[in-house]
ROVO-682576 format. One record per residue: residue in one letter; x negated, y, z negated of N, C-alpha, C, O in turn. Coordinates in steps of 0.001 Angstrom, whole numbers, plus 500000, padded with zeros to 6 digits. Each point is the difference from the previous one (the first is absolute). Example, Ala and Ser with C-alpha at 12.3 -4.5 7.8 and 13.67 -1.06 7.14 Angstrom:
BEGIN
a486810494310492200500890501190500000499100501200500000498964499981499335s501386501069501385499180501190499940500770501090499270499491501108499831
//
This chain:
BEGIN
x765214505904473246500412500579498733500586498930499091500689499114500504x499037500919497955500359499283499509501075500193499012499935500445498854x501405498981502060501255500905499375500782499777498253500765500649499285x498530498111500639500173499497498140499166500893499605500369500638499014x498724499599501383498975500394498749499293501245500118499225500335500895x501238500485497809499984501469499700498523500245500278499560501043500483x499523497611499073498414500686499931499720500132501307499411501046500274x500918497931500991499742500273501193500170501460500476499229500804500523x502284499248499039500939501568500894498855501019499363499340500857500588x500648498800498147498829501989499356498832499827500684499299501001500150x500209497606500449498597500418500374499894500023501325498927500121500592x502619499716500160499700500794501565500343501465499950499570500814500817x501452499558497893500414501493499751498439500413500320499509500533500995x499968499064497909498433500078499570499091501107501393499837501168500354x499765497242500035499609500070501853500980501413500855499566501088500378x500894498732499652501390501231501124499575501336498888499153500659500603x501024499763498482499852501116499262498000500334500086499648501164499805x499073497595500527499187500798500347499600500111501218498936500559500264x501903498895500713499804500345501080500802501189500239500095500270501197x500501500509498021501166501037500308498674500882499459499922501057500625x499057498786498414499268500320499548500188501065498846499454501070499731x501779498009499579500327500684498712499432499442498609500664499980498963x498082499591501152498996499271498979500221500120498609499306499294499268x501874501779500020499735500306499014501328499208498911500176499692498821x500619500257502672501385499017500008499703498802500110500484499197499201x498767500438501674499879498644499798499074499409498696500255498862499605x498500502046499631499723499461498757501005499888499278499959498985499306x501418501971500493500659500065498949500639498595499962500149499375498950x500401499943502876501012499202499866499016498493499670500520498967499579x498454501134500621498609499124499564500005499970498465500058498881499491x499913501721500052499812500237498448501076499663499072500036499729498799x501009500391502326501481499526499220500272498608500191500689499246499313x498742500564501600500372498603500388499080499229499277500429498913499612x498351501390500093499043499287499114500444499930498414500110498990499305x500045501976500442501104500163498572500941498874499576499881499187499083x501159500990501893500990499303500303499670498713499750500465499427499015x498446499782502095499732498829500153499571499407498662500437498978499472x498446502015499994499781499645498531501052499824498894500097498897499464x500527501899500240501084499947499584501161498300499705500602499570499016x499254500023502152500854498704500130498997498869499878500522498917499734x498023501082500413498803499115499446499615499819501320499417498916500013x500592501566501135499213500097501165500988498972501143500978499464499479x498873500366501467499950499635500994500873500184501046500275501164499710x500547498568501521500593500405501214501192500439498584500150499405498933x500540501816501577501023500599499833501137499572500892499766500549501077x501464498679499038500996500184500550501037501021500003500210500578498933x500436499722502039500998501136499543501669499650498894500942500710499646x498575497426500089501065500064498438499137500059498808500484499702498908x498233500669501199499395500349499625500057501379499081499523500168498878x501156500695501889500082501628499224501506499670499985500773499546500844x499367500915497677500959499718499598500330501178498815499047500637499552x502310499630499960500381501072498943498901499260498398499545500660499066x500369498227501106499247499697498409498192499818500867499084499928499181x500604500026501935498478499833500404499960501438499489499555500279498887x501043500835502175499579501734499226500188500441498733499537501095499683x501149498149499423500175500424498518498559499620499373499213500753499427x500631497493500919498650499901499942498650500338500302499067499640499284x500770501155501924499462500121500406499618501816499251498887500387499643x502575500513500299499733500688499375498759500297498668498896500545499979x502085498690498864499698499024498858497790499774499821499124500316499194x500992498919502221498269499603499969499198501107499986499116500212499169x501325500824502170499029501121500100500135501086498805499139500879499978x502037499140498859499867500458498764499396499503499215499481500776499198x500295497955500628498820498983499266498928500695500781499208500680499347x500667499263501777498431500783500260499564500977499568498785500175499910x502146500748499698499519501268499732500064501117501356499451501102499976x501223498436501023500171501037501498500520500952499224500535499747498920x499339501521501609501044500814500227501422500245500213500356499325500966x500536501299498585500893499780500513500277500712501622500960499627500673x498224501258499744499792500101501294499855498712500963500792499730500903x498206499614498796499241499255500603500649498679499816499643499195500860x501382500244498093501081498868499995501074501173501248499800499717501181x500838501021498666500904500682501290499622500097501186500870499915500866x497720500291499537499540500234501231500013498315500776500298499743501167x499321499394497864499935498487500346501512499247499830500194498854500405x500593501770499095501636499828500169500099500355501414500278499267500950x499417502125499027500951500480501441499444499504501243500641499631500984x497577500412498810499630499127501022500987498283500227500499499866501117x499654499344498201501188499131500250500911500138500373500548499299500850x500047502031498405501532500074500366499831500576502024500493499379500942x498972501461499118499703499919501291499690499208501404500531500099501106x498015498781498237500598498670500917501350499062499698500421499364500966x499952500567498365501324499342499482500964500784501211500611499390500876x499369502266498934501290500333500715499464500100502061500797500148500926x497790499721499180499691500027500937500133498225500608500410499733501129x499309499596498222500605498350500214501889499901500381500510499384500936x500226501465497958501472499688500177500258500733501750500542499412500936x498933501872499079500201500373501292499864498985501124500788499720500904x498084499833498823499646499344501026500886498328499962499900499164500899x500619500734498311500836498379500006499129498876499506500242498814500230x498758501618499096499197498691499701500291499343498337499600498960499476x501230502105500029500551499669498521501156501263500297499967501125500498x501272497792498758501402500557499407499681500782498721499486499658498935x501056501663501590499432500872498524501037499490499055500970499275500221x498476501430498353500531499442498986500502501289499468499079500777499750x502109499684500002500080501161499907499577500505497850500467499380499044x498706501687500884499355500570499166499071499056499268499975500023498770x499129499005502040499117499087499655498508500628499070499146499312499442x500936502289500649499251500415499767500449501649498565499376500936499500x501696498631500450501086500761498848499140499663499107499306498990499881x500870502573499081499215500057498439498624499437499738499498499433499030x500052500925502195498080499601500178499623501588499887500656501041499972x497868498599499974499606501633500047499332499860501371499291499140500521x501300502254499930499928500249501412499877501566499945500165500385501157x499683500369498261499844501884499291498851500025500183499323499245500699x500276501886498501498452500539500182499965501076498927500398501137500255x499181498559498669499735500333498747498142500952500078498948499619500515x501342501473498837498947500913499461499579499431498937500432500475498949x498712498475500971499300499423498672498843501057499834500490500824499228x498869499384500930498709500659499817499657501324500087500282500579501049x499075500127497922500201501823500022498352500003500955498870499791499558x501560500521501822498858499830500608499203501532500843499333500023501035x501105501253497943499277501156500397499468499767498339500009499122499138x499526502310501064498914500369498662499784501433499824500227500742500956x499336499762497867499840501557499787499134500855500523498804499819499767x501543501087500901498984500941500371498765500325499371499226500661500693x500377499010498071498647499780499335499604498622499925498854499821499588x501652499411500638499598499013500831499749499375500734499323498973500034x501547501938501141499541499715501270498255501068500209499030499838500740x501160500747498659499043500912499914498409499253499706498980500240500646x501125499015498453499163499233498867499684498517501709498931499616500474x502037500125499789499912498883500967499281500413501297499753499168500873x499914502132499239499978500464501259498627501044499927499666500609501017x499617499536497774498723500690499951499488499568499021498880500461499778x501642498537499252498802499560498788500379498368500647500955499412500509x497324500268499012499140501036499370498771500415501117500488500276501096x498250499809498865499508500200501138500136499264501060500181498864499561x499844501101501734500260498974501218498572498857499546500125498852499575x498836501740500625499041499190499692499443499404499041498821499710499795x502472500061499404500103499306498653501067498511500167500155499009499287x500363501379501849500577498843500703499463499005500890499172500166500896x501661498316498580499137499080501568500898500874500877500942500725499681x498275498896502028500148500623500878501479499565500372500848500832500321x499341498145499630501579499389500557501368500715499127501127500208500451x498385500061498247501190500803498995499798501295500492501064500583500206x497617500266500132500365501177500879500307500113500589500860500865499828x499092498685501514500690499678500786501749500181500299500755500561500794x499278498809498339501674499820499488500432500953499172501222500133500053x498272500529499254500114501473499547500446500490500575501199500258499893x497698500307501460499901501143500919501295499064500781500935500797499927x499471498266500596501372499996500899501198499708498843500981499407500448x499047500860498448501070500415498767500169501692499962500862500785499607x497899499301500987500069501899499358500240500563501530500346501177500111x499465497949501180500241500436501205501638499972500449500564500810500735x500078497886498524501728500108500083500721501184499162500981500720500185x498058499124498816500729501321499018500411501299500853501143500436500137x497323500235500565500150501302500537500665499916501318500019501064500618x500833497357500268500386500215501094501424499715499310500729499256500655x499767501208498156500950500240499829500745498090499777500903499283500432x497993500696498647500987498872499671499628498622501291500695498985500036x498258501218500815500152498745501205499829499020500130498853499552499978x502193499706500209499702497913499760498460499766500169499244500939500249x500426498082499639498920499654500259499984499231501470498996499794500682x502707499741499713499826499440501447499552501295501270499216500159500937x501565500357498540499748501362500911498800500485500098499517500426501049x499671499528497379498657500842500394499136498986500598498896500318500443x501451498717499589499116498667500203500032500098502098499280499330500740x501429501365499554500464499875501677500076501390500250499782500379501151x500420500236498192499498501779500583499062499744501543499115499160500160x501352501757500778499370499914501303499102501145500081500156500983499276x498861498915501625499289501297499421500548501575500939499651501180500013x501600497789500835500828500969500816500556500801499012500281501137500379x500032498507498096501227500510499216499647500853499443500785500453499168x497561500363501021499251500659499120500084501128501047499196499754500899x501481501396499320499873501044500284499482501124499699500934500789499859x497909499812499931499257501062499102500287499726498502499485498976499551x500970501488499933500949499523498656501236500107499528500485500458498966x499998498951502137501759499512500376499506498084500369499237499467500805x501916499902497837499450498849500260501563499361500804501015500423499447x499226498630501763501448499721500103499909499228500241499092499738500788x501851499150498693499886498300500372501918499610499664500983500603499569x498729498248500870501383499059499727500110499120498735498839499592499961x501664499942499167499928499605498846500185498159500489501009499487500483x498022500013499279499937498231500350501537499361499394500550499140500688x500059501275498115500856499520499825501263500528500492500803499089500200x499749502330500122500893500293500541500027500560501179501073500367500478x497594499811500270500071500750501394500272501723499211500414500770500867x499542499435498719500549501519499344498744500829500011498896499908499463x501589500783501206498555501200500612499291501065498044500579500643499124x498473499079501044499335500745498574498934501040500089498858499624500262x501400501699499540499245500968500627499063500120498427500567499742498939x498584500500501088498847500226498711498833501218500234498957499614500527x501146501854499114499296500846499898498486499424499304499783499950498789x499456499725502066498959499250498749499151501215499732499621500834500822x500117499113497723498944500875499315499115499693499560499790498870499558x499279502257500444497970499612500326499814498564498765499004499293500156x501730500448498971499554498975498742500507498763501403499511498903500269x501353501667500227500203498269500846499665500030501268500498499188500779x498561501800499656499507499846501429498312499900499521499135499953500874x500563500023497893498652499584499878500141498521499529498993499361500304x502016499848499000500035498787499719500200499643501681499349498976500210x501384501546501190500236499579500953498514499823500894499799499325501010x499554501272498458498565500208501150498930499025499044498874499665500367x501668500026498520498868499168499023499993498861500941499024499530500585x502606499979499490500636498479500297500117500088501700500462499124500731x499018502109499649500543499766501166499498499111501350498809499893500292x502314499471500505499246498446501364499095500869500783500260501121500437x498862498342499656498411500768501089500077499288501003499442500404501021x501260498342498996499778499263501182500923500506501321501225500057499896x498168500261501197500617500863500753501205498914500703500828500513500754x499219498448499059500773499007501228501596500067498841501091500189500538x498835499673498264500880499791498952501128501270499696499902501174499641x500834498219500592501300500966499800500232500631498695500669501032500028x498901498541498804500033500375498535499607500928499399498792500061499770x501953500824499839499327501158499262498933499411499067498824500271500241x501408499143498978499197499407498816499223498417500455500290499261500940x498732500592498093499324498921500358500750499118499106499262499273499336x502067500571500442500411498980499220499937498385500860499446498940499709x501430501504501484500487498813500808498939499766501029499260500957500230x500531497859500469499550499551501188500645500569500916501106500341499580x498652500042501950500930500309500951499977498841500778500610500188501053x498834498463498825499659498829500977500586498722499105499303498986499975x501337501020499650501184498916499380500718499859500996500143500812500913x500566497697498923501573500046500751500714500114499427499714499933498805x501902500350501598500802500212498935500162499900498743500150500910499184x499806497465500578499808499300499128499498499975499256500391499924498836x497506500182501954498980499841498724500061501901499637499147500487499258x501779500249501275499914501252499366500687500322498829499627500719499073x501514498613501082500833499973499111499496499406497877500175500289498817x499051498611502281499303498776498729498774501500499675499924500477498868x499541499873501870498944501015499543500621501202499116499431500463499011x501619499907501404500494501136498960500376499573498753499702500766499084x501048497907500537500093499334499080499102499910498899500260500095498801x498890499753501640498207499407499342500258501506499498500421500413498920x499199500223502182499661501304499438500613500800498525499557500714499101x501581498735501260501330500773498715499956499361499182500325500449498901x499287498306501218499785498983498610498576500281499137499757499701498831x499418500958502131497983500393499385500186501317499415499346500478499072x501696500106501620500300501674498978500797499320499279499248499222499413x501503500629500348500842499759498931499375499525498959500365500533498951x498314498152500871499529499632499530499127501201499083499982500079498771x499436500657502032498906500969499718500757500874499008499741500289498831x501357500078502036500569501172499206500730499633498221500449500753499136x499366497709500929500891499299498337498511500741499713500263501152499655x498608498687500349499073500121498925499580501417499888499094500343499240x501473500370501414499561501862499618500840500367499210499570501079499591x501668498648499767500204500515498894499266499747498634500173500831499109x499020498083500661499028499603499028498293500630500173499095499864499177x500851500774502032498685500340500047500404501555500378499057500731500303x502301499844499703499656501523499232501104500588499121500539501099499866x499563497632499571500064500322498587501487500429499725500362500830499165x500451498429501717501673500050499902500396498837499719500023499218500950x500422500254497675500369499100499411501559499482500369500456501032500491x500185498382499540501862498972499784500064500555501467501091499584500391x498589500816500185500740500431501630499415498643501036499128499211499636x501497500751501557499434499278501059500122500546501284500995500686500236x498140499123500660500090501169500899499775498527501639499467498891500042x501191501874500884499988498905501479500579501306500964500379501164499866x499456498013500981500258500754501140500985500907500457500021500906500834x501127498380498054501569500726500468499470501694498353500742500973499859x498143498860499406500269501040499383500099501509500771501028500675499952x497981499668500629499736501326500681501579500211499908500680500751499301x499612498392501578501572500648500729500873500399498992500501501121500084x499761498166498997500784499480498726499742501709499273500764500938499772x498050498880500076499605501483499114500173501281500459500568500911499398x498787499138501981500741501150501027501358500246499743500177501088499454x500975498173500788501280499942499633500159500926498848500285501181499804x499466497970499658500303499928498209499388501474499242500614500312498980x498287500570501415499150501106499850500914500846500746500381501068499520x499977498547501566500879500798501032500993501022499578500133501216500137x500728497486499106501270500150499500499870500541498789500869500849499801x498305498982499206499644500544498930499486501874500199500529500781499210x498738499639501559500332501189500536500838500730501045499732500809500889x501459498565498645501305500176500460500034500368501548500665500930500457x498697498393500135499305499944501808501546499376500451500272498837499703x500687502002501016501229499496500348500186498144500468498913499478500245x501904499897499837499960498342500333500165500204501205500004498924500597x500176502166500250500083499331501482498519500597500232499284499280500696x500231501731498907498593500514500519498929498319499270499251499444500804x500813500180498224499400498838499480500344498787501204498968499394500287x502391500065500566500119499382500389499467500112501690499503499242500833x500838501866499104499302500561501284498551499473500163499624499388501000x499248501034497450498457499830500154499634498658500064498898499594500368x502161499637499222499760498278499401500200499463501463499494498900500224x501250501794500923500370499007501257501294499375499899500383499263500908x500503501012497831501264499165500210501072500255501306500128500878500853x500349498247498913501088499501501044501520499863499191501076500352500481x498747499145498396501028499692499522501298501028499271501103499561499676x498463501841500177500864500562499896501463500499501485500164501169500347x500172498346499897500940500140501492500494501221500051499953500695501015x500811499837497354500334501080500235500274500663500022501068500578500200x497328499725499433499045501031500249498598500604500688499092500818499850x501453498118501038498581500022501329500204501216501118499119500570500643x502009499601499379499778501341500788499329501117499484499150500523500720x501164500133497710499816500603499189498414499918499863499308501008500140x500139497707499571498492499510500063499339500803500888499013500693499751x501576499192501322499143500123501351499467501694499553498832500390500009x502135500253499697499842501768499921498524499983499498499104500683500496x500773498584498620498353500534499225499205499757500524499829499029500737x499275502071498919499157500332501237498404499495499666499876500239498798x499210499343501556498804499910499476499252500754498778499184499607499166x501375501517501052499537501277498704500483499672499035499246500305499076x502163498930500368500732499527499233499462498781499630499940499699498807x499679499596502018499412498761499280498615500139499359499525499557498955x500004501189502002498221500524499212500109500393499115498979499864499325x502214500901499933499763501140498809500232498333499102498989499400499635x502227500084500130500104498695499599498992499655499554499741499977498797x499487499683502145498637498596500064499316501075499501499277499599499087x500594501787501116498293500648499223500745500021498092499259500029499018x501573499959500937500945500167498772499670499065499175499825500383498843x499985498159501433499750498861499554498506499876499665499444499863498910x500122500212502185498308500375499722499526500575499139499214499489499202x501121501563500778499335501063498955500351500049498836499446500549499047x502161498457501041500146499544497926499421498734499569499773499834498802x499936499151502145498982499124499569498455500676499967499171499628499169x500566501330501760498544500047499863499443500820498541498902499861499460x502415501161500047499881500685499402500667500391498848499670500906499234x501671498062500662500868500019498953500606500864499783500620499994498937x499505501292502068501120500797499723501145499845500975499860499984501223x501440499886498038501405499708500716500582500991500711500969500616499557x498436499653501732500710500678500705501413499856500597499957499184500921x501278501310498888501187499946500422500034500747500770499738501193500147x501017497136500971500318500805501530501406501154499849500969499853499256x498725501477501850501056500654499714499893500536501752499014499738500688x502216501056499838500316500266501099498688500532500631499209499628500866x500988501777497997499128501215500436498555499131500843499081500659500485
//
């Protein structure tokens, strides 16, 4: 180990985080560290190296870039993290608040749902076969998260075809382990049998993923994948005919929400359909609702995008 120098320590962090086979952590602390390095005009990083005026600067550069302010915080904290994972370990004397009045938050820059006549417009115009095949494509798994209530795209991307019960769908949520029950209806069990894996050896509901990757190249494969929809999906708001909006992967969910709440669909029955975790408490309370409660929800949403009338959720 190379105890001067910060670039050594991030790139055994590096190594140890994908053999833990947390791949998504180790791009971040990769990406920060490449940043970083640029930042100071390239080469070995020492640990007097990071310093209260290197992160001001360093700040400073990735605002000259034009980052995000997400994406300058996420590459802060990735530092501030090996920094405090180095002091633990004795290989650098911390510096106490070396990392004070940086951005290290997580800011809502971007209005990233859209209107129910637009999701509408995104999701049946204009004819399918008026589309290249790769933007349909990406349609039909935009209009397939919509009706599972809003579902990441990691999740639908790893759906097991264990999780498909007649039409009771149940899985674990990739990012929180948080169990997500989904009444699927005939609009999303015919997008499910369009897309659905034929290959009998493959664990995948959908033919999105390989089942013969290793960890690793699975991980790199889902990537690709979220980066080719995402791609697809920038150019369907120009080819049906929805102008100033931008649409990616996190929309479905975003809009589900946002449609949710707009027909006054209670916030724990909404948080309930989304898979959260983060309300504490009110997770007992969560638990009470029952599948029938979330279906009325999710058919609620449906039928004011498909059809533009605002149905308000009510007990009865």
């Amino acid at each position: 180990m190379k105890q001067n120098s910060l670039t050594g320590f991030v790139n055994e962090v590096i190594v140890g985080l994908q053999q833990e086979g947390r791949f998504a952590t180790a791009n971040i602390y990769k990406y920060a560290l490449r940043a970083f390095t640029q930042s100071v005009g390239g080469g070995e990083i020492f640990w007097g190296g990071l310093s209260r005026q290197a992160l001001r600067h360093f700040q400073t550069y990735m605002e000259g870039q034009q980052k995000s302010y997400n994406t300058i915080s996420t590459y802060i904290r990735a530092l501030r993290a090996v920094y405090n994972r180095a002091v633990d370990l004795g290989l650098v004397k911390g510096e106490f608040r070396l990392f004070a009045k940086l951005k290290t938050g997580v800011a809502s820059e971007k209005k990233l749902a859209v209107t129910a006549s637009q999701m509408k417009k995104l999701v049946h115009a204009p004819e399918a076969e008026q589309l290249p095949t790769k933007v349909r494509q990406a349609q039909d798994i935009l209009s397939l998260m919509v009706l599972l209530q809003g579902m990441p795209y990691t999740d639908l991307a790893h759906l097991h075809k264990s999780d498909l019960n007649g039409t009771l769908l149940t899985c674990h949520r990739q990012k929180t382990g948080t169990e997500l029950c989904v009444k699927v209806v005939p609009e999303a069990m015919e997008l499910i049998e369009r897309y659905r894996n034929r290959e009998a050896a493959s664990p995948y509901l959908l033919n999105i993923l390989s089942s013969t990757c290793s960890e690793k190249a699975a991980f790199e494969e889902y990537q690709r994948k979220l980066r080719d929809l995402n791609l697809q999906l920038s150019k369907l708001p120009a080819l049906c005919g929805v102008e100033g909006i931008k649409v990616s992967s996190y929309t479905a969910r975003h809009t589900w929400a946002t449609l949710a709440k707009y027909c006054q669909v209670p916030e724990e029955v909404i948080s309930e359909g989304l898979g959260h975790s983060s309300l504490e408490v009110t997770r007992t309370y969560l638990k009470s609702f029952g599948g029938d409660e979330l279906e009325k929800a999710n058919r609620i949403i449906i039928d004011y995008i498909s059809t533009g009338n605002k149905n308000v959720w009510s007990r009865a």
